[in-house]
One Martini backbone bead per residue (centre of mass of N, CA, C, O) as a GRO file, in nm:
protein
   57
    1UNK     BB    1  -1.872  10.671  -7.506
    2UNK     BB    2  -1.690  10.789  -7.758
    3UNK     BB    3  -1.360  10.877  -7.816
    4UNK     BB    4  -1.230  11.114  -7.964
    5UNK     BB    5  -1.064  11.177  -8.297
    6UNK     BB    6  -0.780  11.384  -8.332
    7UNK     BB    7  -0.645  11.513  -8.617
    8UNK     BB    8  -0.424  11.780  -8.472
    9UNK     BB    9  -0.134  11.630  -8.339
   10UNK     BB   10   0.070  11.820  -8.487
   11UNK     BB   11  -0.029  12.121  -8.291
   12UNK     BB   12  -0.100  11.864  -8.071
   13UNK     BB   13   0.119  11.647  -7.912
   14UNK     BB   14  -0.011  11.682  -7.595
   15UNK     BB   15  -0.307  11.754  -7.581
   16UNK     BB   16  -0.523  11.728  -7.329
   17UNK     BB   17  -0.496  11.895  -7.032
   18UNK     BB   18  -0.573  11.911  -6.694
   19UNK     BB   19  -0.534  12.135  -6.442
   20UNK     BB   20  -0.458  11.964  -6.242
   21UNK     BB   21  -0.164  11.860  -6.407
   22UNK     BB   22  -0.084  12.169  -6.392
   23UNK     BB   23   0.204  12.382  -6.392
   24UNK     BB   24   0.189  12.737  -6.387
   25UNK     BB   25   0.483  12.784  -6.357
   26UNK     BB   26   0.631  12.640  -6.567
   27UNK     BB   27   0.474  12.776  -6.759
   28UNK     BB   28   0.576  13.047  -6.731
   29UNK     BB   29   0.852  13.002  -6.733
   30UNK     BB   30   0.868  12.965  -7.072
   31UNK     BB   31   0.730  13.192  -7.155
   32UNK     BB   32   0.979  13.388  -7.007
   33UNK     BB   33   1.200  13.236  -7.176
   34UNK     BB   34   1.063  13.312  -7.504
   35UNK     BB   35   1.064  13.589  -7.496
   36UNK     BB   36   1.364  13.646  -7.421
   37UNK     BB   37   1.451  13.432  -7.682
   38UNK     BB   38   1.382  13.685  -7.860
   39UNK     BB   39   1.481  13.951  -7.745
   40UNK     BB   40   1.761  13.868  -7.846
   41UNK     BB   41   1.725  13.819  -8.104
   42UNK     BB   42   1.824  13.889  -8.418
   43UNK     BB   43   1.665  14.000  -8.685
   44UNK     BB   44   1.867  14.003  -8.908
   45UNK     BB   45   1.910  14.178  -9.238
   46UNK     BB   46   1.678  14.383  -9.140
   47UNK     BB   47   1.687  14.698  -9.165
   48UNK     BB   48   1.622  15.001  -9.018
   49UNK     BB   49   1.487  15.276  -9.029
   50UNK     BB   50   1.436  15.590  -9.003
   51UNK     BB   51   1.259  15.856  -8.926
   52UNK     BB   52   1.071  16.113  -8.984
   53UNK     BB   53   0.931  16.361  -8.865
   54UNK     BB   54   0.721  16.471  -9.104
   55UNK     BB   55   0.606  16.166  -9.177
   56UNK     BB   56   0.400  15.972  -9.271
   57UNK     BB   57   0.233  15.651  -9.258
   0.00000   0.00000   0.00000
């Protein structure tokens, strides 16, 4: 059988890895690191208004 031929190397840089071969800490401790640094970064410039109490959405 010939090796399938995947052309979205540019989405999965390092293709597909069986679960065996990954361990789930460190994929976890990634995870809740990129977390934490989304939740610390600043919004950027832009402003959150208050809402009004009586206010449709």
């Amino acid at each position: 059988m010939k090796k399938p031929n995947f052309t979205d190397t540019h989405r999965y840089p390092h293709g597909y890895v069986r679960s065996e071969a990954t361990d789930i800490v460190k994929t976890w401790v990634a995870a809740r690191r990129k977390l934490e640094q989304d939740r610390l970064r600043p919004e950027g410039n832009v402003r959150t208004l208050n809402r009004i109490a009586g206010a449709r959405i």
